[in-house]
N, C-alpha and C positions, 0 to 999 in steps of 0.2 A: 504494500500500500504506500502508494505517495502523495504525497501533497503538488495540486498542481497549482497551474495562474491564481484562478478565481479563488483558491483560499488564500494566500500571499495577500493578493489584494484584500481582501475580504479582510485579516488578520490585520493586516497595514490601515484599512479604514479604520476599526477598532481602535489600535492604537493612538490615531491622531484624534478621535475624539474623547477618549479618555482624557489623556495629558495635554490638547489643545496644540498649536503650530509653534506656539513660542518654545515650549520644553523641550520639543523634540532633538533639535540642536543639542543641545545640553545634556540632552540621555544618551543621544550618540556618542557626543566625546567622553561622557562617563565610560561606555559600553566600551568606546574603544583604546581606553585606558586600561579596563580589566582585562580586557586580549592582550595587549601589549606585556602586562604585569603576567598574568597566567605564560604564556608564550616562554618571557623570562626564564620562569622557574622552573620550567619545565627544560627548556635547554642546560639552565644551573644544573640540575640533577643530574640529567644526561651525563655532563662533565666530572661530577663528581664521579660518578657508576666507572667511570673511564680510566679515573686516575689513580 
């Protein structure tokens, strides 16, 4: 089972009226701060398992 277009979108509408146009910016760079961070640690680890 997957997810196609029409839930994406459908989920994406969702989103943008919960938190409204202004947030959304702002939950992105939170979101893609936590990638950034998780990503990290996850390469950290790697390194350490290495060495």
């Amino acid at each position: 089972m997957s997810i196609g277009w029409t839930e994406i979108l459908l989920i994406l509408f969702i989103i943008l009226i919960l938190f409204g146009a202004r947030k959304l910016p702002e939950i992105g760079k939170s979101l893609g701060r936590g990638i950034r961070e998780f990503r990290k640690a996850l390469h950290h680890e790697e390194e350490d398992k290495t060495d």
